[in-house]
N, C-alpha and C positions, 0 to 999 in steps of 0.2 A: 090562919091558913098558911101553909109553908111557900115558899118564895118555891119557886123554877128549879135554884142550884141545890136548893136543899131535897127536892125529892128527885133530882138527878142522883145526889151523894147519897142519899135512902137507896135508890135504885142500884145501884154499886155494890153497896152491903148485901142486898137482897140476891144479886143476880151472883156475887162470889159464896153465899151459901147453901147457893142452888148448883154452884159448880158448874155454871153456866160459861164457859171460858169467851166465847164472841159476845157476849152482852156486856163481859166483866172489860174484856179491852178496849171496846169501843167506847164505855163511857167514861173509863180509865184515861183514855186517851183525851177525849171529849173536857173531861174536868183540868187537866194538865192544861189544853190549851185555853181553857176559861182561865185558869190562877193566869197564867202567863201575859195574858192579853187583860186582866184587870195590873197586873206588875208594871207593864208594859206603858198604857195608858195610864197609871195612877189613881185607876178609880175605881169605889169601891165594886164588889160584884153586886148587881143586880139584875134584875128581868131584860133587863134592854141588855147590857151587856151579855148574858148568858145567848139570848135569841139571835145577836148580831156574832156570836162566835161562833153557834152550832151553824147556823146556815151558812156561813165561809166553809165552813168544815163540811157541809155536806156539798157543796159546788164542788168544791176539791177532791171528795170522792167519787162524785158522778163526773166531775174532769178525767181521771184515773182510770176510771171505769172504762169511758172510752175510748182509752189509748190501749187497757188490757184489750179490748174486744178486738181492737185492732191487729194486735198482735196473737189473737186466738189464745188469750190465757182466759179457760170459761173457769177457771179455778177463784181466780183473783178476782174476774167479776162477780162471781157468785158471793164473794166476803166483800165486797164493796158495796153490793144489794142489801146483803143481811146490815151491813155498817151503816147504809143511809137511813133504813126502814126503823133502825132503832133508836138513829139522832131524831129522824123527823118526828116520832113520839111527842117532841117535847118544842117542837116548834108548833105557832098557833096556824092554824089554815089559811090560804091565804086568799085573795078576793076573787070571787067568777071573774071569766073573763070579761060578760060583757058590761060588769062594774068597772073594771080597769080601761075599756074603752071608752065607757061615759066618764070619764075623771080626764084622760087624755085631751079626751074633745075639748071637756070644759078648762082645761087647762090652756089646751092653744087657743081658746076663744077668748078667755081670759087676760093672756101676754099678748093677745094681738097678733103668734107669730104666722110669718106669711112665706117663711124658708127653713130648710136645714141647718141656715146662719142662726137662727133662734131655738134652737133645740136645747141650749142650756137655760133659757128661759124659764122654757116647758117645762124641763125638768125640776129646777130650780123651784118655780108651781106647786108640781108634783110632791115633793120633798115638806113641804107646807102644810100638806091638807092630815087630817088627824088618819086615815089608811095608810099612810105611807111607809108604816113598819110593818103591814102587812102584801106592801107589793114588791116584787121581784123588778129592779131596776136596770138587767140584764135585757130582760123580757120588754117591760115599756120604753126602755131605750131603742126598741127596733123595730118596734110599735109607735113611737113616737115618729121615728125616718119614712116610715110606711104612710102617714097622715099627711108629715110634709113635702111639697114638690122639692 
C-alpha cells in the first residue's frame, strides 16, 4: 500500500496532466515544504511527518485567509479555500468533539489538575494518549482553560 507522500507525489503527476494549475501548485508547494522540513529535522519522510507538515500548512492558510477577508481580498480567499480543501484530502479526520472532551476530562482527572497553573500537565496527558495525532492542540488548549478555574 503506498505511504501518504507517495500518493501526494502521484497526485501531482496526475493533477499536471489534467492541467489542473490550483491542484498542481498547492501540492507542489505542499511536497517542497514536506522535503524541507524532513532536511530540516533529519528525518526521514514518513506519515507522521507528511500529516504534521500539511496541517501547519493548512493553519497557515486558514491564518492568511483570515487576514485576506479582512482586508476584502474575496480573490485570495477563494485560492486559500481551494488550497485547504485539497491539503485536507490527505489529512486523516479528526476526533468528534465530544471524544475530545471526554479525553480532556479524563486527563485532568488523571494529573489531578485543580488550576490553569497545571495546564501543561493536562496537556502533557493529552500528548500521551494514542488520538493525540488526531487532535487539534490549538483547539484543546482552550478547551482545556475552559475546564480549569
Amino acid at each position: 500500500m503506498p505511504t501518504l507522500y507517495e500518493n501526494l507525489r502521484a497526485d501531482i503527476v496526475t493533477a499536471m496532466k489534467a492541467r489542473d494549475p490550483v491542484t498542481t501548485m498547492a501540492l507542489r508547494t505542499a511536497d517542497a515544504g514536506i522535503k524541507r522540513t524532513a532536511m530540516d529535522t533529519n528525518k526521514e519522510i514518513d506519515d507522521a511527518l507528511v500529516i504534521t507538515t500539511l496541517r501547519k500548512a493548512v493553519k497557515n492558510l486558514a491564518d492568511a485567509k483570515t487576514e485576506f477577508a479582512k482586508g476584502g481580498r474575496a480573490d485570495l480567499v477563494a485560492a486559500n479555500e481551494a488550497e485547504i480543501r485539497t491539503l485536507e484530502k490527505y489529512l486523516p479526520k479528526g476526533l468528534e468533539p465530544a471524544r475530545v472532551q471526554a479525553l480532556v476530562a479524563q486527563a485532568i482527572q488523571e494529573t489531578g489538575a485543580l488550576s490553569k497553573k497545571d495546564m501543561g500537565r493536562v496537556i502533557g496527558a493529552l500528548k500521551k494518549m494514542p488520538e493525540a495525532e488526531l487532535m487539534d492542540f490549538g483547539a484543546v488548549s482552550k478547551l482545556v482553560q475552559e475546564k480549569l478555574p
